[in-house]
MIKOL-882592 format. One record per residue (C-alpha): residue number from 0; residue in one letter; x, y, z; chain. Coordinates in nm, 3 decimals. Layout:
PT   seq   type         u         v         w   mol
PT   NUM      A         X         Y         Z     A
...
// end
This chain:
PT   seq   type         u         v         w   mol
PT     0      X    -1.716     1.109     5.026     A
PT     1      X    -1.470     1.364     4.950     A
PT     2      X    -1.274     1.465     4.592     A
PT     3      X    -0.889     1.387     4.627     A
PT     4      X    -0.633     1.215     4.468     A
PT     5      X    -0.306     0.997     4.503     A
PT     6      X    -0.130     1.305     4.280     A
PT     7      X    -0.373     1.562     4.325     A
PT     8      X    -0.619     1.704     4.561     A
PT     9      X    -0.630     1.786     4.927     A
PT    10      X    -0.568     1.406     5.049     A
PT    11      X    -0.242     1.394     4.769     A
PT    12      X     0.056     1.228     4.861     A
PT    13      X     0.226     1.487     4.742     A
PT    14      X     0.134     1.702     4.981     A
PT    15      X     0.353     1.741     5.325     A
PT    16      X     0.313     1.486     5.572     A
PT    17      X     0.178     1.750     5.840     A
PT    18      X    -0.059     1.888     5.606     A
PT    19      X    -0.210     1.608     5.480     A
PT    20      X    -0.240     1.476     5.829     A
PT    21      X    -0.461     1.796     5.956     A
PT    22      X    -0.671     1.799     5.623     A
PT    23      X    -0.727     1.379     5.692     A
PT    24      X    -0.822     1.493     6.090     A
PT    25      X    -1.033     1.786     5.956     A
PT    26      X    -1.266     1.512     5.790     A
PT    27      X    -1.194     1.218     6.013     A
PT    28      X    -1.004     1.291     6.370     A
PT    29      X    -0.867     0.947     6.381     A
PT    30      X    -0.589     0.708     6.231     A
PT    31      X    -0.650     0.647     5.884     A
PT    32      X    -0.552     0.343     5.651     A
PT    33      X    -0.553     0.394     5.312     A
PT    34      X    -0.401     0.124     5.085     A
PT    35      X    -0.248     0.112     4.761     A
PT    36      X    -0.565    -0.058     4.545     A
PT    37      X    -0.476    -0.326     4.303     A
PT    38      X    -0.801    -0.433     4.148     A
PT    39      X    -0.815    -0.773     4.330     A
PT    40      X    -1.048    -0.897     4.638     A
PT    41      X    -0.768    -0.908     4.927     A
PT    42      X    -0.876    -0.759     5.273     A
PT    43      X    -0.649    -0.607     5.540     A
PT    44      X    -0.780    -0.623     5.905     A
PT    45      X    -0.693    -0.305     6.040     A
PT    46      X    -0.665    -0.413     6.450     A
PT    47      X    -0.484    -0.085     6.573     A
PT    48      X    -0.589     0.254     6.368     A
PT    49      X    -0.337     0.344     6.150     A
PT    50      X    -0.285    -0.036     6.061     A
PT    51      X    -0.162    -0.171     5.700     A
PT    52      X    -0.160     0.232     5.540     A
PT    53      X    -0.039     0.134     5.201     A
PT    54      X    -0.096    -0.247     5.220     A
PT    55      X    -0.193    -0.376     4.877     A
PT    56      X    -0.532    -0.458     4.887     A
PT    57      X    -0.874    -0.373     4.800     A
PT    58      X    -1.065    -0.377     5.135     A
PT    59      X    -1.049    -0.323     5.479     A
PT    60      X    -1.201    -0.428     5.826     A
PT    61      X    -1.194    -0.272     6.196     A
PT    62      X    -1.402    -0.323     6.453     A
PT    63      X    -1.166    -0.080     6.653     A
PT    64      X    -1.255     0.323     6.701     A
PT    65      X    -1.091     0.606     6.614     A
PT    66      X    -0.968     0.369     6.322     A
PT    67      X    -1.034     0.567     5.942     A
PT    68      X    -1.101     0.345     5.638     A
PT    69      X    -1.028     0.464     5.266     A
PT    70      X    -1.060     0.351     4.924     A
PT    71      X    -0.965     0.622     4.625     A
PT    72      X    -1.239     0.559     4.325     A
PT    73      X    -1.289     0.713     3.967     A
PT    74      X    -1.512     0.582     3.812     A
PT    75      X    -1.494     0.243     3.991     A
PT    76      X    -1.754     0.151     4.324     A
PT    77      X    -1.684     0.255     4.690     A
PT    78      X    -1.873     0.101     4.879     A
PT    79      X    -1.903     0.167     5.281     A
PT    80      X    -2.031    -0.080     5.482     A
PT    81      X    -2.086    -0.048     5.915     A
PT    82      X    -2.307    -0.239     6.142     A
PT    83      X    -2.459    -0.252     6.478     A
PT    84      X    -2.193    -0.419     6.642     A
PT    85      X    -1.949    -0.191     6.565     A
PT    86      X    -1.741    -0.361     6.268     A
PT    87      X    -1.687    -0.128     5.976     A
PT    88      X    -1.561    -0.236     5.645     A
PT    89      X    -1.494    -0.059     5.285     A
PT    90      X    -1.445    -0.165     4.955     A
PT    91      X    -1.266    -0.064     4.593     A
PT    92      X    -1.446    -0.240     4.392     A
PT    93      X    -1.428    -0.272     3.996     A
PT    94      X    -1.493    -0.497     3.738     A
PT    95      X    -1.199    -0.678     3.847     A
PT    96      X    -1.239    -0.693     4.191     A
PT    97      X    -1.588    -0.772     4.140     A
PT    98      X    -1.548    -1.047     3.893     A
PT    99      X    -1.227    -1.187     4.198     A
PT   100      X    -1.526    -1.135     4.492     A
PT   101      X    -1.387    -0.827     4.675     A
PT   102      X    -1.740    -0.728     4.818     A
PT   103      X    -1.812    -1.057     4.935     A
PT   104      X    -1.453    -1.101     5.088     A
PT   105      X    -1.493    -0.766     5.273     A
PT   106      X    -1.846    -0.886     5.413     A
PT   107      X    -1.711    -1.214     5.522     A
PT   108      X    -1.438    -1.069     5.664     A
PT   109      X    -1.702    -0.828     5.850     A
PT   110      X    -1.871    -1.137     6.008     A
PT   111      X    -1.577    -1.316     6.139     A
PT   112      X    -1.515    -0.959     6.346     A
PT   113      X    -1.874    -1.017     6.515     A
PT   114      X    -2.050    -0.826     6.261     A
PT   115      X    -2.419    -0.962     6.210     A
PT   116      X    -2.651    -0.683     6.086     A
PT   117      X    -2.459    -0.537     5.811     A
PT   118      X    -2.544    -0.179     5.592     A
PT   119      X    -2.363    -0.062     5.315     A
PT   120      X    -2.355     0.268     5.110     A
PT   121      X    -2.238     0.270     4.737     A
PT   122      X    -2.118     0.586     4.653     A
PT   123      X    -2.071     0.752     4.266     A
PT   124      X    -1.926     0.566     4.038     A
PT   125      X    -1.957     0.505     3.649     A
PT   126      X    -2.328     0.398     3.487     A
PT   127      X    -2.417     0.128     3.235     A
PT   128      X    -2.460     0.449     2.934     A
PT   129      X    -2.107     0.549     3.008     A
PT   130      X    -1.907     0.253     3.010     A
PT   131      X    -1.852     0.056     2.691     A
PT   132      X    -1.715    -0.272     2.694     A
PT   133      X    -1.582    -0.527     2.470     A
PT   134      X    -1.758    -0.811     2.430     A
PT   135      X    -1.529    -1.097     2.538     A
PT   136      X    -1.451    -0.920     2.872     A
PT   137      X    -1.856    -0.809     2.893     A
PT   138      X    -1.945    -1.199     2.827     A
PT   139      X    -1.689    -1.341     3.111     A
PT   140      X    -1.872    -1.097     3.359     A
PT   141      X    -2.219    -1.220     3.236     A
PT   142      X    -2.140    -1.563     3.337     A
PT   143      X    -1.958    -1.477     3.691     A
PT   144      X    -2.214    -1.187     3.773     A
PT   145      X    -2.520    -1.321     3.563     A
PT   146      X    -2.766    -1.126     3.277     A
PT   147      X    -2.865    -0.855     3.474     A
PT   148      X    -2.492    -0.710     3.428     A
PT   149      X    -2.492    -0.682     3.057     A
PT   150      X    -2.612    -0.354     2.938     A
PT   151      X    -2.595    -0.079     2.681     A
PT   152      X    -2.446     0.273     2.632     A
PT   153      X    -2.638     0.563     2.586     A
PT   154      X    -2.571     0.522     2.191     A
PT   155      X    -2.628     0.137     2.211     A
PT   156      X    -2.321     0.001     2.225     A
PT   157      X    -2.250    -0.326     2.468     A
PT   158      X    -2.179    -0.218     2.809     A
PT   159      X    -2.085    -0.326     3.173     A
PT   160      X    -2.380    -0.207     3.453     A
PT   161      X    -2.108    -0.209     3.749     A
PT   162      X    -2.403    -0.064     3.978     A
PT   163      X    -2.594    -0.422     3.908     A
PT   164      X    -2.251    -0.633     4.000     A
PT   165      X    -2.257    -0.441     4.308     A
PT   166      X    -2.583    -0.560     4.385     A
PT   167      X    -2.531    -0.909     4.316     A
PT   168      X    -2.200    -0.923     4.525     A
PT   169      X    -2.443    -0.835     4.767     A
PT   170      X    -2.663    -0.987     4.757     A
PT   171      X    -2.419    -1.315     4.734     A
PT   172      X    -2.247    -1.194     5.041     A
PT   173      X    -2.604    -1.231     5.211     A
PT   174      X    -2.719    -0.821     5.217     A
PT   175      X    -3.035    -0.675     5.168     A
PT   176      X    -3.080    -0.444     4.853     A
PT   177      X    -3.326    -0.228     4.884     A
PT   178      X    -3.499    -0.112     4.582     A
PT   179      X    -3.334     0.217     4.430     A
PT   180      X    -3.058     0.176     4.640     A
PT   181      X    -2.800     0.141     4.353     A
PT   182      X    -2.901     0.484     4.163     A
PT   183      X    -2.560     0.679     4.237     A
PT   184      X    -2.409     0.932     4.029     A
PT   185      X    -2.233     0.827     3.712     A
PT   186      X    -1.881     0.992     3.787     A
PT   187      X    -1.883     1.058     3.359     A
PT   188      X    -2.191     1.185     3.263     A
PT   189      X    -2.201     1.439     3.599     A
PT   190      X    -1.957     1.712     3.580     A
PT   191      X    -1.887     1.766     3.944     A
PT   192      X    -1.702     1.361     3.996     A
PT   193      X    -1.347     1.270     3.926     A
PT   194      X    -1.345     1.035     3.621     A
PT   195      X    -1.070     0.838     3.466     A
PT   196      X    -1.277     0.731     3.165     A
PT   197      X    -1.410     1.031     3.076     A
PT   198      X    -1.148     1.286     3.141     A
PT   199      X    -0.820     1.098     3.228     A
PT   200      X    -0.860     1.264     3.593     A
PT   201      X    -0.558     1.204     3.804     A
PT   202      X    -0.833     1.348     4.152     A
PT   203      X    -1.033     1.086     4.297     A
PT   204      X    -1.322     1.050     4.529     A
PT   205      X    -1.212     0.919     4.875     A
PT   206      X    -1.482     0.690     5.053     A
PT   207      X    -1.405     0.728     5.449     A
PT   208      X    -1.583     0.521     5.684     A
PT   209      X    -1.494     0.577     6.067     A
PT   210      X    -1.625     0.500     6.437     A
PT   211      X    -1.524     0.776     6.741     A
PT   212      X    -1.473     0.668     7.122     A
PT   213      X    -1.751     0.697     7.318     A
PT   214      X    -1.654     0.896     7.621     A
PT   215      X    -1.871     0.843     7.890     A
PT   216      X    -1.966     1.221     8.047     A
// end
């Protein structure tokens, strides 16, 4: 994971072309796709690197090297997720692209590339005591995502536990979750994450998941 933004940050679009292309090779020497996020559960199959850069959608899928994948998260969960045969996936995923199946579509999408023994990586995002949610909107995600979503804030008002709806996308989409392997840090409550909620931060943290050549010597 690295701290950028669309308007801000070393990875900004702002930024000249050139530049921005040796800062993205600096962290990643390949072809990146990075796509404009719009809180839903559609998946882009990248099948040259480079592919769909800008495509509006919330995941992505190669099973092609030299191929970079990137979501832009504050606040919300990236999630990274590779596998032994080589397909790589990643995911934006928030309480609306959870609640529309965005981790599930990104694993299926995984398996019908030839991926069969998947691992994933959540990186920071917000915690249950930071984010405060209405209760209409918290009891809609209750009954797509189950109990074990609803939560409080750190002063005990209702709350969203996006770490949990992680873990039962997937564990929907058929992945192991291994105990303690949703405790991330909460993007508000630690000082050195982007956050939208907390700070109205226009940087975000980019979530990068790549696969070089193999050159034989």
């Amino acid at each position: 994971m690295v701290l950028t933004g669309p308007a801000w940050g070393d990875l900004a679009r702002s930024v000249p072309t050139e530049v921005l292309h040796q800062r993205q090779q600096a962290i990643a020497p390949c072809r990146w796709t990075v796509l404009d996020q719009v809180h839903g559960a559609d998946v882009v199959v990248v099948e040259q690197p480079g592919d769909h850069v800008g495509a509006s959608a919330d995941a992505a899928v190669t099973d092609r090297p030299d191929a970079a994948l990137c979501v832009l998260t504050a606040d919300c969960a990236g999630v990274a997720f590779y596998s032994e045969e080589g397909v790589l996936g990643v995911a934006h995923a928030g309480w609306r692209g959870l609640a529309a199946g965005v981790i599930q579509a990104c694993v299926e999408v995984m398996r019908d590339c030839g991926a069969r023994r998947i691992g994933w990586q959540l990186n920071a995002c917000i915690s249950a005591g930071a984010n405060e949610f209405s209760p209409p909107e918290l009891e809609s995600l209750v009954e797509r995502l189950g109990p074990g979503v609803r939560s409080v804030t750190l002063d005990g008002r209702p709350a969203f536990d996006l770490r949990a709806g992680v873990g039962v996308a997937l564990a929907e989409a058929g992945l192991e979750v291994p105990a303690g392997s949703l405790r991330v840090p909460c993007t508000v409550l630690g000082g050195e994450w982007y956050s939208w909620r907390a700070r109205r931060d226009t940087g975000r943290q980019a979530t990068v998941v790549w696969r070089r050549s193999v050159v034989a010597p």
